[in-house]
Structures are given as C-alpha cells and as structure tokens.
N, C-alpha and C positions, 0 to 999 in steps of 0.2 A: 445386556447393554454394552455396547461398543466404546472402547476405549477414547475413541477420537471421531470426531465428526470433521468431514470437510464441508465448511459450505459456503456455498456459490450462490449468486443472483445471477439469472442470465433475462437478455430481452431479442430475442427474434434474430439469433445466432444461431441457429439447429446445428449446423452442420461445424462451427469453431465449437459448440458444449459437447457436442458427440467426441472428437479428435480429442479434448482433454479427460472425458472421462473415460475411454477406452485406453487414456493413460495412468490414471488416475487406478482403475481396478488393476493396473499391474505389481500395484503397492506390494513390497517382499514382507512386507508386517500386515498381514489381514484382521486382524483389529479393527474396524475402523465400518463409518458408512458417510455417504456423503447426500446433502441435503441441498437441493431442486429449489428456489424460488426464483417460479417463474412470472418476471414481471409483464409479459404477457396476455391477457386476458383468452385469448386466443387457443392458449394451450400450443403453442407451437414448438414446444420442448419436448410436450408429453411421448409422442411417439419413440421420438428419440432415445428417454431415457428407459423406455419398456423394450425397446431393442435388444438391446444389452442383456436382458433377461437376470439381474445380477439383483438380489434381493437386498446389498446394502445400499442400494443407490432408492434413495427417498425426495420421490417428486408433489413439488405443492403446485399451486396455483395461487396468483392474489389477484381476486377477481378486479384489478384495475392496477394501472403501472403507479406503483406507488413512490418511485423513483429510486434510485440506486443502492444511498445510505439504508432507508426504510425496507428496501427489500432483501439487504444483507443480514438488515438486524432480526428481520422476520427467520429467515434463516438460523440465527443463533437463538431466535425465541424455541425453534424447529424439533433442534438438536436433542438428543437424546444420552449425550455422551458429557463425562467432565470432563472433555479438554475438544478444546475446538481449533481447528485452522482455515483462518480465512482464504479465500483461492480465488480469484476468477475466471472464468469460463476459457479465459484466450493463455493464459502463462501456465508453460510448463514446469511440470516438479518432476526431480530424479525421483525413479523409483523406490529409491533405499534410502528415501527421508525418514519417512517412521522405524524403519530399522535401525537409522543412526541415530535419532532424537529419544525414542522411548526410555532408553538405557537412562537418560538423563534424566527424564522424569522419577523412575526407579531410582538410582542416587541419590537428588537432591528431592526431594518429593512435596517439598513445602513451598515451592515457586512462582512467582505467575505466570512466566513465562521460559520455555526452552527455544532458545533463538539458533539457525544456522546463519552468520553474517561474516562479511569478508574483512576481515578486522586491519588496518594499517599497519603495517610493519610487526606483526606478530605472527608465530610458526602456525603452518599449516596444520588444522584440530587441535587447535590449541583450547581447551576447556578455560574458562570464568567464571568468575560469581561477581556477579554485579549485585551491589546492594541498592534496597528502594529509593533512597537519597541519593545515591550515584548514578542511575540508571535513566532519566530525563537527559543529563548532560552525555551520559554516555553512548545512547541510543543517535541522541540528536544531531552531537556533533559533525561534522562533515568531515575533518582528517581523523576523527577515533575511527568511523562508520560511514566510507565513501556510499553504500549503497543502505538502501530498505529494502525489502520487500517482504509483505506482513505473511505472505504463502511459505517466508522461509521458518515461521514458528509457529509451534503450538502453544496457544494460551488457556489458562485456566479458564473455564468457563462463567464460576459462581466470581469472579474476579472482573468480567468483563460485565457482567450485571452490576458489580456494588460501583464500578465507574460511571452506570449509566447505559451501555452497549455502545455504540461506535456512534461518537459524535455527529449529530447534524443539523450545519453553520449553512443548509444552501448550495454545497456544492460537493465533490467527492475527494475533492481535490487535497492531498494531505490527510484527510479525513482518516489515513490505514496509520499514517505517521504518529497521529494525536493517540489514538486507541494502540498504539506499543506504548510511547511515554508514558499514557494514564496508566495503562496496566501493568506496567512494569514497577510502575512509585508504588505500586501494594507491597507488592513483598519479595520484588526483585526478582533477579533474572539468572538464568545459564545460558552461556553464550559460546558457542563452536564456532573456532574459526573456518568456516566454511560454506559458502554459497548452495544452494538448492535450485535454485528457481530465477527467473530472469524475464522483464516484460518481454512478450512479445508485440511487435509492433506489424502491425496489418492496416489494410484501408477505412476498416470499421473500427477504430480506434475511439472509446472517444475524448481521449486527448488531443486527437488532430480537429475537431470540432467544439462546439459550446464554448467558445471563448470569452464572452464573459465570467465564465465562473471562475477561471481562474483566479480575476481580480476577486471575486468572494471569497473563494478560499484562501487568497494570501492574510484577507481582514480577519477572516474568521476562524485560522487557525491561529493567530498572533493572540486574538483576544482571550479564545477559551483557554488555552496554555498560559499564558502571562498573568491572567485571572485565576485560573486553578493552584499553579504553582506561585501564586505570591505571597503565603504564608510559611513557605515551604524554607525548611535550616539551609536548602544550597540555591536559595530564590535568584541572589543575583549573577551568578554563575551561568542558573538556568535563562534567563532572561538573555544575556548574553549569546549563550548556545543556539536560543529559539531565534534569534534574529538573522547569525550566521547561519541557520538550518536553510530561513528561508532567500537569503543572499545566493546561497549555491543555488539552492533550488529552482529559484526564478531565473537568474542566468541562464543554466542548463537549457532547462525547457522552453526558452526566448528562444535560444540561438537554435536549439532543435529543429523546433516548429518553423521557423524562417528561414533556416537552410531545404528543408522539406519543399517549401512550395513554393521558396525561389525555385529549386529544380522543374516543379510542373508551371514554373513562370505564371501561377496563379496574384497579380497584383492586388486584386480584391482580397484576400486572407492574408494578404504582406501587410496591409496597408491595417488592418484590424489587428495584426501583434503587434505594428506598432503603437497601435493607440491603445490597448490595454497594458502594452508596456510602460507606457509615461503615467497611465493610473497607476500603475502599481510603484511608480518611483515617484510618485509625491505622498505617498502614505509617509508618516512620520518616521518608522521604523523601519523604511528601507531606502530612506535617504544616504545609507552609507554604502548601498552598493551603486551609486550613481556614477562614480567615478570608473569601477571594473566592465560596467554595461557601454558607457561612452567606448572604453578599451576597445572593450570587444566588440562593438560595434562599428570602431576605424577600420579593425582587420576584416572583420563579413566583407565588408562593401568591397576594401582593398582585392582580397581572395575574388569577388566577384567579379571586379574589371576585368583581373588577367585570369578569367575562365578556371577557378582552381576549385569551385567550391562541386 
C-alpha cells in the first residue's frame, strides 16, 4: 500500500492530464500512486494514462460525468493510501513535495494535514503547528495565508471521510478552501512556509467559464462554514475570517476575469461579471466589500481609457 495517493478528476483534457502526470511520476519520494477519475464516459484519458506504462498511476472511469466535486470525491473513495493529495490535471507540483512534506508526517504523525503555504512575513521553511481551533482562522485568513492551493498538502485520508469528503454546495468553487478549514479543525495542522504548486491558467480553464456558479459558491461556502463552525470555542473570529476570505476572494477573481476579456474585447462575458458581481454584493455578508469593488472598479475603467490595462 502506497504512502500517498494523488488524485485527480479530469474531463476530455488528454493531452493537459498527460503533461501533469509525466510530472507528477517524477516525484524524488516514489511512495505514492495517483488515482484517474475519468469524468469522461468515453474513456478519453484511458489511453493516455496506459502510455506512461507506470503501474502507480490507477485509472477509473465513471460511467457518466458526474461533475467535478463528485468525481474528486470518487477519486478519494479510490485511494488506497492514508494520506491523500488533492491535484488537478492542469497545476503543476515541484518534484521534491513529498520529499519535503513526508518528514513531517514522520515527526508530527498525529495531524490532519501537512500544508506547503506561503506564510506572510515569516522565514523561508519556517515549520508550525497550528492547532484544530486555530486552524479555520489561520488557513483562511488572507494576510496570515495570501495564497491556497489544496495540491500544496497532504491530508489525512480517514479525516477527510469523518468531515464528509470535499463539500458539495453546487459549484467547485472554494469547495478545496472549505475541505482544508474542515480538515484541519480535526486535529490540526503542519505548516512549511513554502509554496509547491501554483494554478495554471490556460484557455480551458474553468474558471474563465460557468459563471454562475460563482455566485453559488460565494452562498455556499459562507453557509456550510458559518454553519459548521458556529459552535465552535473561536466561532466568532472564524466568522469574521470566512467573510474577509471571501472579500479578497471575490475581488481577486472579478478583476481577474474582466481584465482577461476586456483584452479579447469580448463585451458579452464583461457584461455577465458584471452581473454576477452585483449578485454577489447584495448577499448580506459581502455588503462590506462594496466599498473596495466600487475602488477598484474606478481604477479598471480609469487604467482602461489611457490603454494601461
């Protein structure tokens, strides 16, 4: 049985799940196998991952796209290993993740999670112990923890089952963000200050499509969080946290995505972030980022006149 399982959902990517996993077996810790759900029917991965001829790489099929969340979590239903890392098909990991995370497991061994994250104003590898109670506010926050990304840890496996396996509200959106918080309040965390992994961003993204769900997932991660954690000894701390989680967040990716396709001068997808933007700022709990969106929203347009953006 393999120490660590990676796994992946992909959908009718062959050639972006090929380029990652021929990164992915470069891993300097071969421990490990990584797990295929192809949402697919088709089988349009299969070939791909028998290419590779590499006997840790374990491909499924789900005989119907069962859509994102569901076929990540089939994936961790999959696994074979106690410790899993989430990954998608398109972002790349340094090689010498599990050779720099294992140790930690090893050390602290009672964890839920071993995180690589870029910590604010703290020394390069610099080791933590976040405790279960601390760990909601400290994952969330946006100046403890400028970035997520769920492919930079490896989580306890039998941990991500007693939460549930990776929430789903209807949309994917945050969905990796909720499933660290939830699994970290088990029984806390080790945290490296140190990045791994970084989205990549391409044409087949699909964050540059499905734009409604965004607005579903701003509701729907507000609810399960704010719901879960409201018994909780640091409830209103965390409540606080989960609001500015998602102030940065939706900022971010507003201005993202509108700078994007103001460049392809596409006004049909301009005109639809602005309207799931004004949904998502009448929600009651993101009334207080209405003020830094108007902000930023002078300077877009401004930057746009004089040609800057």
């Amino acid at each position: 049985m393999p120490l660590v399982s990676f796994c992946i959902s992909t959908y009718k990517r062959p050639q972006i799940l090929l380029n990652q996993l021929q990164l992915l077996i470069q891993q300097t810790y071969p421990d490990f196998e990584v797990v295929i759900s192809d949402n697919d029917p088709d089988e349009s991965a299969k070939i791909i991952c028998g290419s590779l001829q590499d006997l840790r790489i374990k491909y499924f099929t789900n005989k119907e796209n069962l859509g994102m969340i569901k076929s990540f979590n089939k994936s961790i239903q999959r696994a074979n290993s106690d410790f899993i890392v989430m990954i998608t098909d398109d972002d790349p990991l340094e090689i010498n993740f599990l050779s720099e995370m294992v140790p930690l497991i090893n050390e602290f061994p009672d964890k839920s999670l071993y995180c690589g994250f870029k910590r604010k104003n703290d020394d390069h590898n610099k080791i933590e112990i976040i405790t279960p109670e601390n760990f909601p506010s400290e994952v969330l926050h946006p100046e403890k923890n400028p970035s997520i990304f769920w492919s930079n840890c490896i989580l306890r496996k039998s941990d991500i089952i007693k939460i549930g396996l990776i929430p789903d509200y209807g949309s994917p959106h945050l969905a990796d963000h909720a499933l660290l918080a939830l699994c970290g309040a088990v029984s806390g965390a080790v945290i490296k200050n140190k990045i791994y992994s970084s989205h990549n961003l391409h044409e087949n993204n699909y964050s540059r499509s499905n734009f409604d769900s965004y607005y579903k997932g701003c509701i729907g991660f507000y609810n399960l969080l704010s719901t879960d954690f409201k018994g909780h000894s640091n409830s209103k701390e965390i409540e606080r946290t989960i609001k500015l989680h998602l102030k940065v967040w939706f900022i971010s990716m507003s201005f993202s995505l509108r700078k994007y396709f103001y460049k392809l001068q596409d006004k049909k997808k301009l005109e639809e972030i602005n309207d799931f933007s004004k949904k998502i700022l009448e929600l009651d709990f993101m009334k207080k980022s209405i003020l830094k969106y108007k902000a930023k929203r002078i300077i877009f347009d401004i930057k746009a006149l004089l040609g800057m953006l």
